[in-house]
C-alpha positions as CSV (number, residue, x, y, z in Angstrom):
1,X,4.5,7.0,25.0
2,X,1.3,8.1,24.9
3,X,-0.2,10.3,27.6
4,X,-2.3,9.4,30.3
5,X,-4.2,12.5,31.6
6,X,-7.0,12.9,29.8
7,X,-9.3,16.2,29.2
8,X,-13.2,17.1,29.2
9,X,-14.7,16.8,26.0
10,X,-17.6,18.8,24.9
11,X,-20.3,17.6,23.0
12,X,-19.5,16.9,19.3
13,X,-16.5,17.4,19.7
14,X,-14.6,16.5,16.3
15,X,-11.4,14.8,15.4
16,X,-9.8,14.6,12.0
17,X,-7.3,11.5,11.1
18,X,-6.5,9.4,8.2
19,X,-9.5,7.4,6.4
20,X,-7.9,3.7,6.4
21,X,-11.3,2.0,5.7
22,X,-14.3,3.2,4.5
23,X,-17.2,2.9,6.3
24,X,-19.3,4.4,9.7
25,X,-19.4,2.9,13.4
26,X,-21.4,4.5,16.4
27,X,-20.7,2.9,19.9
28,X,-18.4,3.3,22.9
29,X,-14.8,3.6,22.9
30,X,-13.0,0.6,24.2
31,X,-9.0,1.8,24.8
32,X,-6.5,-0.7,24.5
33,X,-2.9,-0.1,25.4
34,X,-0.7,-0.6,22.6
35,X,1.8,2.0,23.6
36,X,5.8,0.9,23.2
37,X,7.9,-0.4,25.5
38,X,10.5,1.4,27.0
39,X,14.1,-0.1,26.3
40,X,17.0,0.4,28.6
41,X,20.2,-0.5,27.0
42,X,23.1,-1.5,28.7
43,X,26.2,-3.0,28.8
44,X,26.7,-6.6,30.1
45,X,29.8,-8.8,31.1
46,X,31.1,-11.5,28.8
47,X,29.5,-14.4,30.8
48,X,26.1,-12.6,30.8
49,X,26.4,-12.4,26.5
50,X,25.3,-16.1,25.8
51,X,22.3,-16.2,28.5
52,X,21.2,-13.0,26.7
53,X,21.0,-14.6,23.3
54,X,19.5,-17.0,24.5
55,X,17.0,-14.9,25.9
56,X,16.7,-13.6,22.9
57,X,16.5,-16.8,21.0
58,X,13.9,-17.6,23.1
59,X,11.9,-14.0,22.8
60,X,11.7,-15.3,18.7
61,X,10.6,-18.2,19.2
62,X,7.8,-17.5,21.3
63,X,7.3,-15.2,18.7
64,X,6.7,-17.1,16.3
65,X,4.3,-19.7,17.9
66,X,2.1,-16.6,19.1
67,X,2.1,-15.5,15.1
68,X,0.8,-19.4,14.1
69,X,-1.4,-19.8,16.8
70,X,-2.8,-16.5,15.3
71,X,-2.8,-17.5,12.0
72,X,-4.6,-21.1,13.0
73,X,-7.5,-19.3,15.0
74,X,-8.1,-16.8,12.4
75,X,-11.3,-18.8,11.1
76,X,-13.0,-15.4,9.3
77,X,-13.2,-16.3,5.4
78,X,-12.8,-12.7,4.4
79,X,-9.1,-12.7,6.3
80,X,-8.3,-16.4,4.4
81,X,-6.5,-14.6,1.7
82,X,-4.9,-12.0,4.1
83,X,-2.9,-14.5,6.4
84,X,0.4,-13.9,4.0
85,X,0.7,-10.3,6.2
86,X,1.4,-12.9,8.9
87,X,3.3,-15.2,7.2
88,X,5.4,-11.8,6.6
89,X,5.8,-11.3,9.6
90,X,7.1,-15.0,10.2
91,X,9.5,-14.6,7.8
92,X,10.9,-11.2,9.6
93,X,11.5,-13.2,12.3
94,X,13.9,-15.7,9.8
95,X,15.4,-12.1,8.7
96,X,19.0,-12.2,9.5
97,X,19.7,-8.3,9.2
98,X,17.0,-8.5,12.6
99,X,17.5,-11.7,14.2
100,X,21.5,-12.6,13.0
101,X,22.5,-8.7,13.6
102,X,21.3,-8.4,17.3
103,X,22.6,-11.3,18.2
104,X,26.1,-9.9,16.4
105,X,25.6,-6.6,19.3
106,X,25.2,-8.9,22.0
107,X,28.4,-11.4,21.7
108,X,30.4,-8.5,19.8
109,X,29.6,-5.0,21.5
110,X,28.3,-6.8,25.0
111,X,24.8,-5.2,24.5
112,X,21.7,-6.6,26.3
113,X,19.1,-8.6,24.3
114,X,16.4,-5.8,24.1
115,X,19.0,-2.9,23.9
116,X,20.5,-4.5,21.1
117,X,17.5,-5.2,19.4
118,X,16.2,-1.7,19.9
119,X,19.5,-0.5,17.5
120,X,18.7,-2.7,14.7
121,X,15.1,-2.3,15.0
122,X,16.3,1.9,14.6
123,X,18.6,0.7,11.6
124,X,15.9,-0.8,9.6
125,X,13.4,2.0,10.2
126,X,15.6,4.3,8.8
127,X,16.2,2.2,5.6
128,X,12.5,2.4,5.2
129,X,12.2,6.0,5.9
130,X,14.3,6.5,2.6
131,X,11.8,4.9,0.6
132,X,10.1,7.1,-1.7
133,X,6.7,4.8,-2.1
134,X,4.4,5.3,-0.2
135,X,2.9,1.9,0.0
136,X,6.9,0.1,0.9
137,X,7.5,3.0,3.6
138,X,4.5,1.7,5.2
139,X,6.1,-1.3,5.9
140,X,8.3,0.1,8.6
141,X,4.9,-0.5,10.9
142,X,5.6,-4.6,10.3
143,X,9.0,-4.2,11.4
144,X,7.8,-2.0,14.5
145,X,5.2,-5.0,15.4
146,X,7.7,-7.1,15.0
147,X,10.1,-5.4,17.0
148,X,7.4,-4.7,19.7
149,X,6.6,-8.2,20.1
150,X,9.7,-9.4,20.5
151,X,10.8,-6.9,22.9
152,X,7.7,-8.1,24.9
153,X,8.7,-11.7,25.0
154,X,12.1,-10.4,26.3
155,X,10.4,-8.8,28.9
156,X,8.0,-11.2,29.9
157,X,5.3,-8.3,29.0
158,X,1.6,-9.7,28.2
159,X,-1.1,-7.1,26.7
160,X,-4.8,-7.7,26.4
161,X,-5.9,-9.6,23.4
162,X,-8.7,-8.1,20.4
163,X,-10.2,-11.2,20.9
164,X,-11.4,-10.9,24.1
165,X,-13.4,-7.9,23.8
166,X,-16.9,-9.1,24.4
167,X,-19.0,-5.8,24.5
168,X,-20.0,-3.7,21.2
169,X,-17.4,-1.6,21.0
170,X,-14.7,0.9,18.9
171,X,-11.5,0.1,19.8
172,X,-9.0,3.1,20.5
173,X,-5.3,2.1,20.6
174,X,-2.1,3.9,19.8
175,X,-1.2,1.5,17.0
176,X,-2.6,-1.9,16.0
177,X,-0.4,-5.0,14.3
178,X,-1.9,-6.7,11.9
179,X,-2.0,-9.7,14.5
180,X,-4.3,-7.8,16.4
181,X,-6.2,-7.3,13.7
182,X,-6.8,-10.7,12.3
183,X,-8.4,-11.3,16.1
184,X,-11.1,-8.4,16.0
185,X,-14.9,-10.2,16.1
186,X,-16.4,-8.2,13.9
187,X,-20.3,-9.1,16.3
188,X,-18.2,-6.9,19.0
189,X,-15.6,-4.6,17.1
190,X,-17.3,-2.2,15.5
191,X,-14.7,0.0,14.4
192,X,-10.8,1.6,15.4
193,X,-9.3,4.5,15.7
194,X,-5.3,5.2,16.5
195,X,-2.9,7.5,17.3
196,X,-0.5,6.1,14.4
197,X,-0.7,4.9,10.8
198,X,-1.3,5.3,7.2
199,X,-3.7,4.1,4.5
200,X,-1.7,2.0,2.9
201,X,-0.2,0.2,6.5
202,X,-1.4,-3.8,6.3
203,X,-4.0,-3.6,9.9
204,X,-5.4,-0.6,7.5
205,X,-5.6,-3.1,4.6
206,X,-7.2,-5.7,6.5
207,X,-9.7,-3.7,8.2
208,X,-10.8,-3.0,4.7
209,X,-11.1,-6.4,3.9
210,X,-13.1,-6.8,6.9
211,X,-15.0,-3.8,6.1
212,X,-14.2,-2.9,9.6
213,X,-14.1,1.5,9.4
214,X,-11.1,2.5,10.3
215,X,-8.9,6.3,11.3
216,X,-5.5,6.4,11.9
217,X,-3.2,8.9,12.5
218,X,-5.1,11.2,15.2
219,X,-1.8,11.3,17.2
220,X,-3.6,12.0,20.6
221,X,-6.9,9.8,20.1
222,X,-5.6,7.6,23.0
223,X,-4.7,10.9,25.4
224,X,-8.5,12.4,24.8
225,X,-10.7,9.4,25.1
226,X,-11.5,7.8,28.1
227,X,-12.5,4.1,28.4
228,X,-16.3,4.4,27.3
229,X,-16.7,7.7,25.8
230,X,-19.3,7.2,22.9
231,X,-18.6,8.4,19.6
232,X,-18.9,8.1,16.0
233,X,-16.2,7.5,13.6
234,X,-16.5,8.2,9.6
235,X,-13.5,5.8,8.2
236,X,-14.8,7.2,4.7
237,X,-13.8,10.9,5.5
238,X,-11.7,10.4,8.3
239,X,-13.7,12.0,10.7
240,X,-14.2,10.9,14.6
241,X,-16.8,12.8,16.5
242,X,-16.9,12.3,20.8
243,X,-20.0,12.6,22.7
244,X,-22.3,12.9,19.3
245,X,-25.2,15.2,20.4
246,X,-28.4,13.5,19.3
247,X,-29.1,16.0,16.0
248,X,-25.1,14.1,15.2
249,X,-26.3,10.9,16.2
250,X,-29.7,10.7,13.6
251,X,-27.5,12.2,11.4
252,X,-24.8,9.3,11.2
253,X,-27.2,6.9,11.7
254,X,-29.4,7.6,8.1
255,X,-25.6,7.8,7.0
256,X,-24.9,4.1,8.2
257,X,-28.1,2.7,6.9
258,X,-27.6,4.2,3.4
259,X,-23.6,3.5,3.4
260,X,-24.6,0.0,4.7
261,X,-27.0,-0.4,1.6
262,X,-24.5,0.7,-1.1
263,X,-22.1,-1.6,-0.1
264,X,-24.3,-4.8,-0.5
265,X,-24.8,-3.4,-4.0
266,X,-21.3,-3.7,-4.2
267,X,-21.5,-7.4,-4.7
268,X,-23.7,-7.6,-7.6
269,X,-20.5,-5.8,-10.0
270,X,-17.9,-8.2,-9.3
271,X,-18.5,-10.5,-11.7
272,X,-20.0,-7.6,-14.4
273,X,-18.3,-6.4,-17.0
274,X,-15.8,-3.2,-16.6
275,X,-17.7,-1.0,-19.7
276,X,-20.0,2.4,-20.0
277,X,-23.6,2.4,-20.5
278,X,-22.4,2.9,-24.1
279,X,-19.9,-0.6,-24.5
280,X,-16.5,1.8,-23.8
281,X,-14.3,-1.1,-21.8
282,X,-11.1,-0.7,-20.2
283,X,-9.3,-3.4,-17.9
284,X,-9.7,-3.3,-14.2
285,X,-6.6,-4.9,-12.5
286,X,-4.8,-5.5,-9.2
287,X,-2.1,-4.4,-7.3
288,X,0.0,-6.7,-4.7
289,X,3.3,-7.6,-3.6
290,X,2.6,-11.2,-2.7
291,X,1.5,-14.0,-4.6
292,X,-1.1,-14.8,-2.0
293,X,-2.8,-12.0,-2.8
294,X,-4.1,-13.3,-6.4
295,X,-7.1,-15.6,-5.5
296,X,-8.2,-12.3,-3.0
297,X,-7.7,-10.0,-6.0
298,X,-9.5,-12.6,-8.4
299,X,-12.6,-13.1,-6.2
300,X,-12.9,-9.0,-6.8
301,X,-12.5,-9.1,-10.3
302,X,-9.5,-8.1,-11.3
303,X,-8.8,-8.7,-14.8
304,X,-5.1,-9.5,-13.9
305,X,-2.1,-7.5,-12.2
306,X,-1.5,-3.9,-13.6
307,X,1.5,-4.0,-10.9
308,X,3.4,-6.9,-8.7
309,X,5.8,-5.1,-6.6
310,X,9.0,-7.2,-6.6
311,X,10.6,-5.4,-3.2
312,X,9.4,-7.9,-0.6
313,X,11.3,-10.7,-2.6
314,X,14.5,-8.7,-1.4
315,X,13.7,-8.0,2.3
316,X,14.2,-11.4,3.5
317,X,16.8,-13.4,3.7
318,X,20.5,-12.9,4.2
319,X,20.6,-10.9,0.5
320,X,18.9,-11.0,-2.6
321,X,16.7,-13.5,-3.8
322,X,18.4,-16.0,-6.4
323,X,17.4,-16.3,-9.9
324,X,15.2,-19.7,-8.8
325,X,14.4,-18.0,-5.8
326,X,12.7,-15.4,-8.3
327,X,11.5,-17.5,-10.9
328,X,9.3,-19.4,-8.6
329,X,7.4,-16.3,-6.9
330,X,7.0,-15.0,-10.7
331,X,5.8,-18.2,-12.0
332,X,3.2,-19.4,-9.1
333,X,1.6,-15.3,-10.0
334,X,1.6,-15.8,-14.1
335,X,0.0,-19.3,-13.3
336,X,-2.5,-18.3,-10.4
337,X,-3.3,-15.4,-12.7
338,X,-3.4,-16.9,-16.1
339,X,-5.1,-16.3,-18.7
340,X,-5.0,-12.6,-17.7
341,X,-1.6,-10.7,-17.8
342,X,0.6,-10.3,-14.7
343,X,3.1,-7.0,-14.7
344,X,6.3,-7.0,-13.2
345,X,7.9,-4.3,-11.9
346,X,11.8,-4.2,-11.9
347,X,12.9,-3.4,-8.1
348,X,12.0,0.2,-7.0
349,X,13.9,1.1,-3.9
350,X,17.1,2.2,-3.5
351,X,20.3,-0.1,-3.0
352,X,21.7,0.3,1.0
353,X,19.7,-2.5,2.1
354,X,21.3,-4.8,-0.5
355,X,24.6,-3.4,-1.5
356,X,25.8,-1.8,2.4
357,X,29.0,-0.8,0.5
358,X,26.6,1.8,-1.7
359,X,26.4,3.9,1.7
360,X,23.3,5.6,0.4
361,X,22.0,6.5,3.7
362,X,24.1,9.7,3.6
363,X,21.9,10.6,-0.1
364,X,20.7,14.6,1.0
365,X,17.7,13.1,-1.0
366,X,16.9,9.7,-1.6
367,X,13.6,10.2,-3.1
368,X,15.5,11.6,-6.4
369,X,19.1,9.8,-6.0
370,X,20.2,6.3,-6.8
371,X,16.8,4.6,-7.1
372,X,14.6,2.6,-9.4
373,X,16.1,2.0,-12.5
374,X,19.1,3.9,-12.2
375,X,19.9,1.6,-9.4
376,X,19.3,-1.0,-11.6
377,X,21.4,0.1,-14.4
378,X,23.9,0.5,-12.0
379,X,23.5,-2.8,-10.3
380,X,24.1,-5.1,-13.0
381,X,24.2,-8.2,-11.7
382,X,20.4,-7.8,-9.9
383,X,19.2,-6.6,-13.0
384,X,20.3,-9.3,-14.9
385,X,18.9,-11.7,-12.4
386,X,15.6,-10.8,-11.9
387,X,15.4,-9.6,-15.9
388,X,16.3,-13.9,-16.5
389,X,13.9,-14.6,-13.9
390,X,10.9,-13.0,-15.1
391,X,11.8,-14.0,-18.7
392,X,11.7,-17.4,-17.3
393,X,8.3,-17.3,-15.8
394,X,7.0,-15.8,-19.1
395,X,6.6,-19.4,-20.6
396,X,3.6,-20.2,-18.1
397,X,1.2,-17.1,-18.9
398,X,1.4,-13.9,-20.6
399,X,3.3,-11.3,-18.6
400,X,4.8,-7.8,-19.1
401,X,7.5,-6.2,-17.7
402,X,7.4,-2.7,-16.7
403,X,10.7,-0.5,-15.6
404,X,10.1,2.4,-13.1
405,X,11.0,6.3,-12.3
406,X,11.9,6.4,-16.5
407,X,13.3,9.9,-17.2
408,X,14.7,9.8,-20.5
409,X,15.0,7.3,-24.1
410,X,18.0,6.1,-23.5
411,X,17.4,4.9,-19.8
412,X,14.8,3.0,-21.7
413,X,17.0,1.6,-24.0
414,X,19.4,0.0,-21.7
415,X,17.0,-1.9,-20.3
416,X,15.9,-2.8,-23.3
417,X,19.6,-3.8,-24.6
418,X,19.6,-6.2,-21.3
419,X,16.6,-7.6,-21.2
420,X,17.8,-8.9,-24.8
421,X,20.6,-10.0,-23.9
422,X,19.5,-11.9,-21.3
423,X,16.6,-13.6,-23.7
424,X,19.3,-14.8,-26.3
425,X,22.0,-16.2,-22.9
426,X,18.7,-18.5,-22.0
427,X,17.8,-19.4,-25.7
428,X,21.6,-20.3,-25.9
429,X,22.2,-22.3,-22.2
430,X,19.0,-24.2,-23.9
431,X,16.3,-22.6,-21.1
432,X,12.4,-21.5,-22.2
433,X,11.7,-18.5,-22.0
434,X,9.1,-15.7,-22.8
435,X,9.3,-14.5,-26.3
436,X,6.8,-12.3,-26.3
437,X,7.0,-10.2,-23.0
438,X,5.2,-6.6,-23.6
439,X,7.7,-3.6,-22.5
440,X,6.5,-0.9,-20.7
441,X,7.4,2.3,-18.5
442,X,5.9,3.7,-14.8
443,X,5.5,7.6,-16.0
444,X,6.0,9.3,-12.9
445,X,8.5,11.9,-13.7
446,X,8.0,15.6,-15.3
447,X,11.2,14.7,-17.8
448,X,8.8,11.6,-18.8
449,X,5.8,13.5,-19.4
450,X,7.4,16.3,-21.5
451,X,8.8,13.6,-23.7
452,X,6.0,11.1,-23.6
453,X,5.8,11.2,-27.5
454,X,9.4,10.2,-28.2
455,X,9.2,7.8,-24.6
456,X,6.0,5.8,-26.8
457,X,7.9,4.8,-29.5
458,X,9.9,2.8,-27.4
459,X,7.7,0.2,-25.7
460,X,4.4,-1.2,-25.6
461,X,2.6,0.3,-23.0
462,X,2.4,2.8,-20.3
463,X,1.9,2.6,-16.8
464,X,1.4,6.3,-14.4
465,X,2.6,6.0,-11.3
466,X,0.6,9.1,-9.6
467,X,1.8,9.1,-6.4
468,X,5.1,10.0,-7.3
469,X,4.1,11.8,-10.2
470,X,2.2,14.2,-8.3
471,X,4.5,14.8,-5.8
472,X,7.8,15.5,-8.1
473,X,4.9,17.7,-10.4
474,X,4.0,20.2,-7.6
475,X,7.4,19.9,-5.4
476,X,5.5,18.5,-2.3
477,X,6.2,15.1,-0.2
478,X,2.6,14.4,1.2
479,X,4.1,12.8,4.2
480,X,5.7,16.3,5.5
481,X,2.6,17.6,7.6
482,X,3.7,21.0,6.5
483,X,2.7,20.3,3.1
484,X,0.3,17.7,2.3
485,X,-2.7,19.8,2.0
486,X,-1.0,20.8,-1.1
487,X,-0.9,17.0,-3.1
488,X,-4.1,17.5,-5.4
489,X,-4.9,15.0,-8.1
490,X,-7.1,17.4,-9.5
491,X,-4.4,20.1,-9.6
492,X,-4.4,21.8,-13.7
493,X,-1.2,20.7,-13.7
494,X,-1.9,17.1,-12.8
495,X,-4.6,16.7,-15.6
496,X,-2.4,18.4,-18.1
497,X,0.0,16.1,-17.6
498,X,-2.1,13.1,-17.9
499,X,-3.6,14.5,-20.4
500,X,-0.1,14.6,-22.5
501,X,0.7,11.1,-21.4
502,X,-2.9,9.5,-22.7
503,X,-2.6,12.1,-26.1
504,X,1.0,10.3,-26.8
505,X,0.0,7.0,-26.3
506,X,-2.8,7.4,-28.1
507,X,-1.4,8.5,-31.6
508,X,1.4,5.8,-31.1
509,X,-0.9,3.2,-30.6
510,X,-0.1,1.9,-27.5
511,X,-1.8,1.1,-24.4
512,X,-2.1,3.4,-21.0
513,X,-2.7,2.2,-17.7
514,X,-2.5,3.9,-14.4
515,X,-1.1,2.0,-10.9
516,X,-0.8,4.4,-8.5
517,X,-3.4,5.4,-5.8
518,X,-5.5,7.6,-8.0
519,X,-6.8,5.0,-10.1
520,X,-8.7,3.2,-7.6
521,X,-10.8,6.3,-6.3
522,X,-14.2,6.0,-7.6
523,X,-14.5,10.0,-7.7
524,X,-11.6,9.9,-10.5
525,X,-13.1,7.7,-12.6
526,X,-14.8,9.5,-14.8
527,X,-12.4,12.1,-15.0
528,X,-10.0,8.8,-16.2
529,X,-12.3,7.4,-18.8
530,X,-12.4,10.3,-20.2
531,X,-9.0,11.0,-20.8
532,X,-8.6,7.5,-22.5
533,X,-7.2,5.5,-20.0
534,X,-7.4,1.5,-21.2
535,X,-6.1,0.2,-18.0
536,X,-6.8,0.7,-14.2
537,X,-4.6,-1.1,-11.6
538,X,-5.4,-0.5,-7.9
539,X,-6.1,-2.4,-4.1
540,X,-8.6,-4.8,-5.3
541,X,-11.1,-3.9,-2.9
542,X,-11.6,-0.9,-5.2
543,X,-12.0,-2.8,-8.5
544,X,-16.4,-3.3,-7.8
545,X,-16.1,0.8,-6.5
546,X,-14.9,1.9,-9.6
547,X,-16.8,-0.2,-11.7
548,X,-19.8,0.4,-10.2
549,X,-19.5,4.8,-11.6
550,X,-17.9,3.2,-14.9
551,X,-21.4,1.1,-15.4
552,X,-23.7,4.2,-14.7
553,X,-22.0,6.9,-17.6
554,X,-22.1,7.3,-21.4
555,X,-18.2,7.6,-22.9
556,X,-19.3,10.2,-25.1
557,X,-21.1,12.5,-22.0
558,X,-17.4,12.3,-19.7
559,X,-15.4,13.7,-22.8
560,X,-17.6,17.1,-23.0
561,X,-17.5,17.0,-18.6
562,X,-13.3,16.7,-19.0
563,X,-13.6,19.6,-21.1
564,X,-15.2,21.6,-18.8
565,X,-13.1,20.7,-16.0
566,X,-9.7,21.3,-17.9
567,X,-10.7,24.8,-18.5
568,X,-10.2,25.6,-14.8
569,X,-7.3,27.5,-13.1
570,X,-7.5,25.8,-9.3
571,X,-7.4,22.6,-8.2
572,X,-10.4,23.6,-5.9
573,X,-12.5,24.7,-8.7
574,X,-11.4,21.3,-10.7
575,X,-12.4,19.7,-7.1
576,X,-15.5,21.4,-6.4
577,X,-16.7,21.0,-10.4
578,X,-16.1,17.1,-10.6
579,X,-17.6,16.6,-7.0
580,X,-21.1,18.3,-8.5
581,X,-20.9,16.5,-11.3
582,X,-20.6,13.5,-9.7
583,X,-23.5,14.3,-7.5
584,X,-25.5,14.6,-10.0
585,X,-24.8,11.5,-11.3
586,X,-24.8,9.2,-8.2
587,X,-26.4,11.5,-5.0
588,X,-26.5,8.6,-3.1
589,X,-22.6,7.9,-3.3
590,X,-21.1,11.5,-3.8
591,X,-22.0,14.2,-1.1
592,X,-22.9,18.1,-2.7
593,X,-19.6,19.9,-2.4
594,X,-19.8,22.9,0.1
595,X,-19.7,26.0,-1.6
């Protein structure tokens, strides 16, 4: 729980956090208390087990009425295409691993309501600590929210709501649900800053939508501040400043009016074309993990989906989605999407939350064990299913398949053999399906990029997965605090490697795309263009970012800038290099790198 006591803060005095949404806000803190609840658990008598579940009972479905009720008042036409983070969260609340399981500790071990609750609530976080994606361990912050507002109903807790706020002010909390969220008026909420949190967490992916800035992760925000403090928070840089002195406070403010102004530009290259001054295109797609998302992801531009995660699909429920179940989320995308391409990625996580008999909890390493394809390969039956399902779906819009964490040919050509296999069992039971589904890889291994030449003969297109590859190419996890400072896109070794991976797909004549966090960064895009990328698949908020630096440069001017870059030892010099250039080319969007 977050402390209470706070200390004197000198003038300018500066924080440094996650940037969650871009963006700068100057007012007065507001705090909030968002801190956890503190569960006792204890045991209870037989007689007391079914008033507890009913209790609990109860808790979920007070639940979810305050979820609708938050889903019906949220009237903001940015957040219209957001409201599936809700229904989410509705359908956690259906989930019987949470909802079926607690009850089980209550009748069975004679636990009470929230101490039960509180174990399961720990069970699930740890199955999403083992996953290696960034973006899918984020989602352990719904299951909190979830958790925390149930345990509040069971306690008959109430907290003060966003919407209430009716002063201009930043909001400081320790954590924020999306719920909250989707209540911020943006006339009074100016900004928010937390204690917890990542980039990719869904609050940090609304606040973008609602161009609200946004820092998370200060850890002790909520400690320092005290109700009113006035400060400035930079959601671009991740920078929070307390008590700005007045030199800050110009400062920030010729910084706001000038951000402020580049972002109505913004709007103008939505519906422009994704090309160089010199007609070099390449396709700018979107990311998502919910078919909701499309029309959002549309209305930026996107030029279809570069990657539909399929892991959501298999977090609800009481075990994995059918082959219907499947079909229909793959068909309402290829049909809201069509005419432009919708990739599917095979499942990516590892298998203890859908085979328990697996045991892979007790993996020293998840993040290189039983995951991704090889769990696939080793899971026949799910493979099978959701192979059938997406072949299915093919018949209502051009789609392409796409198998992650590929390390070698002949992991490639299994999948191949089955996806086959599965084609000609529907052509034979008499049930359309897809005949011409492009094959393709996520690169995001070193074994992958060493053999990239041989790995391009064997399917239509590639897809690099940065975030993994970067991580598993310099041995670091960016979410040990020891180490992140080390994860540099702009590393050599980075840039050889993609280098490598565009040079083979290149002579074989096949397309390469890029869906991991790296591709939507404006800064990166030139560096991207030049090394031949033909596809970019990111958060579509980023889609009129990065075409806005594509629409600005010749082709033929990046290739001799690349060159200079990739004869560099550091990834600071590659850094620093790239950031000049790309002050040069836009001064108003790229600060001078400091010497």
């Amino acid at each position: 729980m977050t402390a209470s006591v706070k200390i004197d803060i000198t003038e300018d005095t500066i924080l440094v956090g996650i940037a969650a949404a871009p963006g700068i806000a100057i007012s007065r803190s507001h705090l909030v208390n968002r801190d956890r609840m503190a569960v006792i658990e204890r045991r209870i008598s037989p007689a007391e087990a079914a008033p507890e579940i009913a209790a609990f009972r109860d808790a979920v479905t007070r639940s979810k009425a305050q979820l609708i009720e938050v889903k019906e008042q949220a009237g903001n036409k940015e957040l219209v295409d957001h409201l599936y983070i809700i229904d989410t969260h509705l359908l956690i609340l259906d989930d019987d691993m949470l909802i079926g399981e607690t009850i089980a500790l209550i009748r069975d071990e004679l636990i009470n309501a929230e101490g039960a609750l509180n174990r399961v609530l720990r069970k699930l976080r740890r199955v999403f600590d083992q996953i290696s994606d960034e973006y899918l361990r984020e989602r352990r912050s719904d299951i909190d929210s979830i958790g925390d507002r149930l345990i509040r109903n069971l306690l008959g807790e109430t907290r003060e709501s966003l919407a209430d706020i009716d002063e201009h002010a930043i909001v400081v909390a320790h954590d924020l649900s999306p719920a909250d969220t989707v209540q911020i008026d943006r006339t009074k909420v100016v900004g928010f800053v937390t204690d917890v949190g990542g980039r990719t967490s869904h609050t940090a992916i609304l606040a973008r939508s609602l161009r609200i800035p946004a820092v998370v992760g200060l850890e002790t925000v909520t400690s320092l501040v005290p109700d009113g403090t006035p400060m400035i928070i930079d959601g671009s840089t991740g920078t929070v400043i307390l008590k700005p002195s007045p030199e800050t406070f110009r400062d920030y403010l010729q910084k706001k009016q000038r951000y402020d102004y580049l972002e109505s530009e913004l709007l103008q290259f939505r519906s422009l074309p994704a090309e160089t001054m010199d007609g070099y295109s390449l396709a700018l797609r979107g990311n998502i993990d919910f078919v909701d998302e499309i029309p959002a992801a549309r209305e930026q531009g996107a030029q279809g989906i570069g990657l539909f995660r399929t892991e959501f699909l298999y977090m609800t429920g009481d075990g994995p989605p059918s082959e219907d179940e499947q079909f229909k989320a793959y068909r309402a995308a290829v049909e809201r999407m069509a005419p432009y391409p919708v990739t599917i990625r095979t499942l990516d996580v590892g298998g203890d939350k859908f085979v328990p008999e697996l045991n892979l909890s007790d993996e020293v390493n998840p993040a290189m064990g039983l995951r991704a394809v090889r769990f696939s390969l080793k899971e026949i039956n799910l493979f099978r299913t959701q192979l059938r399902a997406i072949l299915r779906a093919a018949v209502f819009g051009p789609v392409r398949i796409m198998f992650p964490m590929i390390s070698g040919v002949a992991e490639v050509r299994a999948c191949k053999q089955f996806l086959e296999r599965e084609r000609q069992e529907l052509i034979d039971a008499g049930l359309p399906c897809g005949e011409h589904v492009e094959v393709g890889i996520m690169i995001e291994t070193p074994a992958a990029v060493l053999i990239a030449d041989h790995l391009a003969k064997e399917v239509d297109f590639f897809s690099v997965g940065t975030n993994d590859l970067i991580q598993y190419c310099l041995a670091i996890d960016r979410g040990n605090e020891h180490v992140a400072y080390l994860y540099e896109p702009m590393h050599p070794a980075v840039l050889q490697a993609l280098q490598r991976i565009c040079s083979a797909a290149r002579n074989a004549g096949i397309e390469v795309g890029m869906c991991g966090e790296m591709a939507g960064e404006d800064i990166y895009a030139l560096v991207l263009i030049a090394l031949g990328f033909s596809e970019l698949s990111m958060n579509p908020a980023n889609i009129s970012r990065v075409k806005r630096v594509m629409r600005k440069i010749n082709h033929s001017d990046v290739k001799q800038i690349l060159d200079r870059l990739m004869s560099l030892a550091t990834a600071d010099e590659v850094a620093a290099a790239l950031g000049k250039e790309m002050h040069q080319l836009y001064p108003q969007l790229f600060a001078e790198p400091s010497l």
